[in-house]
C-alpha positions in Angstrom: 24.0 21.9 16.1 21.6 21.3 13.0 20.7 17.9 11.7 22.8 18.5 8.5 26.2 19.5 10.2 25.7 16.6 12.9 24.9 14.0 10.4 28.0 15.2 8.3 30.0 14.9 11.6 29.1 11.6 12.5 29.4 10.3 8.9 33.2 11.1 9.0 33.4 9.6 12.2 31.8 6.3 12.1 33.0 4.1 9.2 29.4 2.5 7.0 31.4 -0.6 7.4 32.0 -0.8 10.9 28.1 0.1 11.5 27.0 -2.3 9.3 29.2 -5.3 10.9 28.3 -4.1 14.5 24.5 -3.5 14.1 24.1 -6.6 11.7 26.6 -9.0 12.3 27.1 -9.2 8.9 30.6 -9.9 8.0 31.8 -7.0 4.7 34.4 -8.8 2.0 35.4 -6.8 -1.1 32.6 -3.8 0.0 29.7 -6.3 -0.6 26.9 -8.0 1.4 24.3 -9.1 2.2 21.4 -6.4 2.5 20.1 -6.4 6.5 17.3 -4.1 5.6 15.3 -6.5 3.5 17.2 -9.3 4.8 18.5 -10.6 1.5 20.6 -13.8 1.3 23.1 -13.3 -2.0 25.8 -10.4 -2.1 23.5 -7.6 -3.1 24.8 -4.8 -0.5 27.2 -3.0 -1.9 29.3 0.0 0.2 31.8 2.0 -1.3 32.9 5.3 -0.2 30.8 5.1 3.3 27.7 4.9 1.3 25.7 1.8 0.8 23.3 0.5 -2.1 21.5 -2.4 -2.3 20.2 -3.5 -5.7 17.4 -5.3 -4.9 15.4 -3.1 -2.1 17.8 -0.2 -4.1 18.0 1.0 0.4 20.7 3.5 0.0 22.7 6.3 2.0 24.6 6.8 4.5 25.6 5.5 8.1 22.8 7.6 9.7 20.2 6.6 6.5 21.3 3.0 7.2 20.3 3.1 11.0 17.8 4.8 10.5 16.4 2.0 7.7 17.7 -0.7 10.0 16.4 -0.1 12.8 13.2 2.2 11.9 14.0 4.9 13.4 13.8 8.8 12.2 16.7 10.9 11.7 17.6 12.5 15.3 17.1 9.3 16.9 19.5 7.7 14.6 21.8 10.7 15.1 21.4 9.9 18.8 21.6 5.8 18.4 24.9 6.2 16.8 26.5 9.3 19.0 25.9 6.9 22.1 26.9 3.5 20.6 30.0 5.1 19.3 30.8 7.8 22.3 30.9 10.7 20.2 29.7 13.8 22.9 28.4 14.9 20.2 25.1 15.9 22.2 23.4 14.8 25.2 23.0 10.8 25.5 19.0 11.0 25.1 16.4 11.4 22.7 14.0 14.3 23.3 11.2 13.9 21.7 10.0 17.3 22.4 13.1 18.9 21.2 12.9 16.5 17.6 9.1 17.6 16.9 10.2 21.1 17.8 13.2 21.3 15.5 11.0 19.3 13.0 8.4 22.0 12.8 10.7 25.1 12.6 12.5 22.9 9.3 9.2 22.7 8.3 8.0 26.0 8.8 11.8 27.3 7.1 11.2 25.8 4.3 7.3 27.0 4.0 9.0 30.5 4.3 11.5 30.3 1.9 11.4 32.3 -1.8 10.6 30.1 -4.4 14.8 31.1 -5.4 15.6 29.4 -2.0 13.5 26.4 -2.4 15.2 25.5 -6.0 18.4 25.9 -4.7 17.8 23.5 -2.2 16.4 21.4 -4.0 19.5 21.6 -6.4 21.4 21.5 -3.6 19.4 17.7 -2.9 19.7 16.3 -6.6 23.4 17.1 -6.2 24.2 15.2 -3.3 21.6 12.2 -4.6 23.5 12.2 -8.1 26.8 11.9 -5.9 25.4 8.7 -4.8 24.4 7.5 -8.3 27.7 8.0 -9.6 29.3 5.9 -6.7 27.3 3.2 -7.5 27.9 3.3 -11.4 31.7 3.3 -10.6 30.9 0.3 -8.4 29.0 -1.2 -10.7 31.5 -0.8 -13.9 34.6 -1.7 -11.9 32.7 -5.0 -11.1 32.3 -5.5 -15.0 35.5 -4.9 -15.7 37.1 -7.1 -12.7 34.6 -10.2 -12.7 34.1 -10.5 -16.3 34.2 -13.4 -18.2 37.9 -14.5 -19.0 36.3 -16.3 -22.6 33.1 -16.5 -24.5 32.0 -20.1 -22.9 33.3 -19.0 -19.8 31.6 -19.4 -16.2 29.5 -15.9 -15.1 30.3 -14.5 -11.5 27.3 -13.5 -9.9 28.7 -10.1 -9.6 29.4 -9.3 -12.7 26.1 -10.6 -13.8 24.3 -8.3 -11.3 26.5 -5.2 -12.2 25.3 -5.8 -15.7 21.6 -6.3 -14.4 22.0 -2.9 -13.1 23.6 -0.8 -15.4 20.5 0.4 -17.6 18.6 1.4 -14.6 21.7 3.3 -13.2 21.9 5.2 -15.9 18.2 5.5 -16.5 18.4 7.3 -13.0 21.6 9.4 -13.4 19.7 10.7 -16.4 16.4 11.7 -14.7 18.2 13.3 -12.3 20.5 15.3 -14.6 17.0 16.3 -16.5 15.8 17.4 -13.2 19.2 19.6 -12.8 18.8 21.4 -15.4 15.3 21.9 -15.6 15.6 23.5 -12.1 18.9 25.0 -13.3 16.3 26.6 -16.3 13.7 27.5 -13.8 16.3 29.6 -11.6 17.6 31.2 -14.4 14.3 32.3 -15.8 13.0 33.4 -12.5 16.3 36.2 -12.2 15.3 37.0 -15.4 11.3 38.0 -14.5 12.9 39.7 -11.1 15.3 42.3 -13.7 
């Protein structure tokens, strides 16, 4: 099984939540927080569709990218970690580190092989899941202006709908450089099938 399709299974088999409340300890109210990968103390974790975002260390991804940043460990042993803490059969109840630097090397060495029309795509294929994330987040993010905002002009500011506000620009910021990216690569595709006619 490659990396991608196992890390896809086990994301729609172990809820973020769950993970983060077994790992951590940490208790989840209303999809928020606090962030066990820098340790933070206020509600600054934020998980919302089985991804997870922290606005302060901005740590993000998925179940696997959150053991993996919780515990320090690379992808395949977090793969592992989480198919034997959870029962999964999805393979063997090891870590071969052999095997890992083996499959390692061959990525490597697809990628190294690949057209420059392959490369693109993937990395097209990257931005697209990464801008997924993004726009997770911004829905958090304007949701919590809408629900926490002040009820009148003197009113009292919940923390949540002042950090959802701190936010917001640099969301956006992001989302934007990564739609640039898009279409630049989207550009540089098209261009290239043009030279190849």
């Amino acid at each position: 099984m490659r990396f991608r399709d196992t890390m896809n299974a086990i994301c729609d088999m172990v809820p973020l939540e769950d993970a983060i409340e077994r790992y951590t300890g940490h208790r989840i109210r209303n999809h928020r927080t606090n962030c066990p990968i820098h340790e933070g103390d206020g509600q600054n974790m934020r998980t919302d569709n089985n991804i997870f975002y922290c606005y302060v260390c901005h740590a993000h991804g998925n179940v696997v990218q959150f053991v993996q940043e919780y515990f320090r460990l690379d992808g395949w042993q977090a793969l592992s970690k989480l198919n034997t803490d959870y029962d999964l059969g999805l393979f063997p109840h090891y870590y071969d580190e052999k095997a890992a630097k083996i499959l390692r090397d061959s990525r490597a060495r697809r990628l190294a092989e690949m057209s420059r029309e392959e490369a693109i795509k993937h990395q097209i294929a990257a931005l697209s899941s990464v801008y997924g994330a993004w726009c997770a987040w911004r829905r958090g993010a304007a949701e919590d202006m809408i629900k926490y905002r002040p009820k009148d002009p003197g009113g009292e500011i919940d923390e949540r709908y002042a950090e959802a506000v701190k936010w917001w620009d640099y969301i956006n910021y992001n989302m934007d450089e990564l739609e640039l990216e898009f279409f630049r690569l989207k550009g540089e595709l098209r261009n290239g099938r043009k030279d190849a006619c």
